[in-house]
Structure formats: C-alpha cells, structure tokens
C-alpha positions in Angstrom: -21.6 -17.6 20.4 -19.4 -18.7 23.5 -15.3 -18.8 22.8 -14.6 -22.4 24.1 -11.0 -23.8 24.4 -9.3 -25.2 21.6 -7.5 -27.7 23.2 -8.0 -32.0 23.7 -10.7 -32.5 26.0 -11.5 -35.6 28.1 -15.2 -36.4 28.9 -16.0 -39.3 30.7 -18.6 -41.6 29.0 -21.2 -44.3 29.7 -20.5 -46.7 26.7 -16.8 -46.2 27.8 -17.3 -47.5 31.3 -15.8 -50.9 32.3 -15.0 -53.2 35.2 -11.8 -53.3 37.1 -9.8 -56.1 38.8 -11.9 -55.5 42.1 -15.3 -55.7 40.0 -15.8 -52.1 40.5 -17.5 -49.6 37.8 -14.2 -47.0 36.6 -14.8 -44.9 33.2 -12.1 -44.6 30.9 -12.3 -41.2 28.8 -12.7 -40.2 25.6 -10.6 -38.2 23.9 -12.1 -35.9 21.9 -10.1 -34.3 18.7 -9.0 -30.7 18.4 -12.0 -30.1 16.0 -15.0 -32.1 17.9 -16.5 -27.7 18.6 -16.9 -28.2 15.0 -19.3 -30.8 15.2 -22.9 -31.2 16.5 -24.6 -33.4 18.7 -25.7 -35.5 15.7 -22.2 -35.5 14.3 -21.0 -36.5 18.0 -23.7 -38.5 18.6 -23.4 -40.6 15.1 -27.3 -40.3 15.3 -30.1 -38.5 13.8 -33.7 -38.1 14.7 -36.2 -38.3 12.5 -37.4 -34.6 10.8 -40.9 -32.9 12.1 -43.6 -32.3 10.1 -43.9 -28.6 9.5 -46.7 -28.9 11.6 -45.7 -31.0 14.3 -43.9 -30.2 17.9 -43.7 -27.5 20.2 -41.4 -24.5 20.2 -39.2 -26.5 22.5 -39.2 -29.2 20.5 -38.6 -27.5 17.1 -35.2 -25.8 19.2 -33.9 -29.1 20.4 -34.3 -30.7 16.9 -32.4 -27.2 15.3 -29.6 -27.7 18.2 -28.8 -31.0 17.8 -27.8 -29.9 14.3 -25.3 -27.2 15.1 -22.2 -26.9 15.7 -20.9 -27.0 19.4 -18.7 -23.8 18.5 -21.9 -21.8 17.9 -24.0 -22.7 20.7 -24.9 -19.5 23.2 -25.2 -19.9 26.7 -29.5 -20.1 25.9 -28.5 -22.7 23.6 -26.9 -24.9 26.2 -29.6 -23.8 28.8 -31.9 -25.2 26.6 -30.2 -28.5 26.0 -29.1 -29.5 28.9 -32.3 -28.3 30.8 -34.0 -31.2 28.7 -30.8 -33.5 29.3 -29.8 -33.7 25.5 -26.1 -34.0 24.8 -25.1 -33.9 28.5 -21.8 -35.6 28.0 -20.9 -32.9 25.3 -22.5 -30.0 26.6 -21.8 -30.2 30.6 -18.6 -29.6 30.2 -18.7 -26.7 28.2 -21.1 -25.1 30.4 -18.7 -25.8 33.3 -16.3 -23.7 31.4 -18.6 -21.0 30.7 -19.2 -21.3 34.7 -16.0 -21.0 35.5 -16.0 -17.3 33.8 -19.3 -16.2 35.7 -21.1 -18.9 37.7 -24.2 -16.4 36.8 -24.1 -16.9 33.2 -27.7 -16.0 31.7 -29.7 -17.0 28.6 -32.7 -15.8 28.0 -34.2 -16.1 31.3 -32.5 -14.8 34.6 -28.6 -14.5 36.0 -27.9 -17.7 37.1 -30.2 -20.0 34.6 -27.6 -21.8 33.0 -26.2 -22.6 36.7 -29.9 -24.1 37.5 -30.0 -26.5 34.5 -26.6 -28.1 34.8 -27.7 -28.6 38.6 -31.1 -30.1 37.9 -30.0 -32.1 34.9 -30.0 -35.6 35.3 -28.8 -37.1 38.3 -27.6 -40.8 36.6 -25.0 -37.9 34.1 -23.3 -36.9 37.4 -23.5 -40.4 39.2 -21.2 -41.5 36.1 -19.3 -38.4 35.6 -17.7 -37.6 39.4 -14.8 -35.5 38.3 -17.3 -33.2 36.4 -19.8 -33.1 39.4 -16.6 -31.9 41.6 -16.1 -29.4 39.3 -19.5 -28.1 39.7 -19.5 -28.5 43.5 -16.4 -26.6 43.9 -17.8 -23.9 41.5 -20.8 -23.2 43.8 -18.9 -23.8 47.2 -16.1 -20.9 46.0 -19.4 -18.8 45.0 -21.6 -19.3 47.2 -21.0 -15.6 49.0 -21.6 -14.1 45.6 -24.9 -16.3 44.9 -26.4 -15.3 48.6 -25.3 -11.1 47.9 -26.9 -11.5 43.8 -29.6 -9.0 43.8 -32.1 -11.1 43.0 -35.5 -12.7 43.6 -35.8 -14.7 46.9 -37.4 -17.8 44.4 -34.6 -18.0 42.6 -31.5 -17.7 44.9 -33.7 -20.2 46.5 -34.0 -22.3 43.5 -30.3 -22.4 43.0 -29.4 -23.5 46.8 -32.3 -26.2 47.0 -31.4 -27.2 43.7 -27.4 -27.7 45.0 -28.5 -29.3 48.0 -30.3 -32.0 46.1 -26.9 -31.8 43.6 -24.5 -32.7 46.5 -26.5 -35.8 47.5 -25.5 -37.2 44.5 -22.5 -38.8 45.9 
C-alpha cells in the first residue's frame, strides 16, 4: 500500500476539455474531493464491467477486473504498474505514480527497478497529448534523474528500455 497525499488534487480530463475564444483545445480540471483515494476506478469511473466467468480471462485480465474494484488508497506500486501498463484509469492513476516517482524515480513492482517508470512512459501517447502539465512533470522527473538512471546497476536492456522509451515520450509535444 503506497501513502498518497491527502490533499485536493487537480487532474486534467478529456470529457472536461473545451474550446476557447481563439478556437483552441484548453482543459479545465477536475477537482477531485479529499476522499476520491477512497474510491476505485469503478467508483471514479461511474462504470462497471461486466463480471468473468470463473473460467474466462487471463491472469492479466482477472487483475485488471480485481483493480478496477479497489480502492486507490490500497493500490501498490505493482498495482499501478499493472494498470497503467494496460492504460486503465490513466487520468487517476498517472498522477499518483508521478508522486510515487517523485520519491524514487526507480520505484519497482514485481518486475525490475525502474518498471513503474517504463509504463507511465509507454502508456498511451493521446493521455499525455491531453495532459501537458503531467507529461512536464514526468519529463522533468527523468531530466533531473537522468545521472542516476545511466549509473543504476542494471541490465544494458533495460536502462536502454527506459531512455528509448523517453525519447519516444518527449516527442510527444
């Protein structure tokens, strides 16, 4: 379980986005209540997918449909790996795995230092195209890093993974 802020946060979303004088796109943001960690993605979301067979789905698939039902509060740094590596919940979940960058930009789940730092930078490219002030925030995460990413003791694939995947992350905008 990862100890998030308890304070008004301000997430920028796509069904909030409207036109200005000059006809161009701007985002107005939500403000989300002191209690919205105590919510899930469904809750959030105001949606629910249908149930799985007991039978049906992959482990993957099973995990998502479990996550999507639990509270933001609870979800580990695997949990939000998971989530946002299949672009579920991004405008919920990004920005708490910018704060969890923020305390070590080499926050691991269950896979290698640095995973949860590889999924928020190969998410979905149309999340960051309409959420600039949290792709700055990741940029700026990964340019005051960057000595500490190149000196990780790690394997050459995935330091490698981590810089091709930023490259791609800055062409963005």
């Amino acid at each position: 379980m990862i100890g998030f802020p308890q304070k008004v946060q301000y997430i920028y979303l796509k069904s909030d986005r409207h036109f200005n004088s000059m006809n161009k796109r701007t985002y107005s943001p939500l403000k989300l209540e002191n209690n919205y960690l105590h919510k899930s993605l469904e809750n959030l979301e105001k949606s629910v997918w249908p149930a799985l067979s007991p039978d049906e789905g992959s482990y993957l698939i099973k995990t998502c449909h479990s996550l999507r039902k639990k509270q933001l509060k609870d979800f580990s740094i695997e949990d939000l790996r998971i989530m946002i590596g299949q672009n579920i919940g991004l405008k919920y979940l990004v920005p708490l795995a910018i704060n969890v960058l923020q305390q070590n930009i080499l926050a691991e789940g269950d896979n290698y230092e640095g995973d949860l730092l590889k999924s928020v930078l190969t998410s979905e490219l149309t999340y960051w195209k309409e959420n600039k002030d949290n792709w700055l925030k990741v940029c700026n995460l990964v340019d005051l890093n960057t000595n500490l990413l190149k000196e990780t003791d790690t394997t050459f694939e995935i330091r490698k993974g981590w810089f091709d995947s930023y490259k791609d992350f800055k062409g963005v905008w």
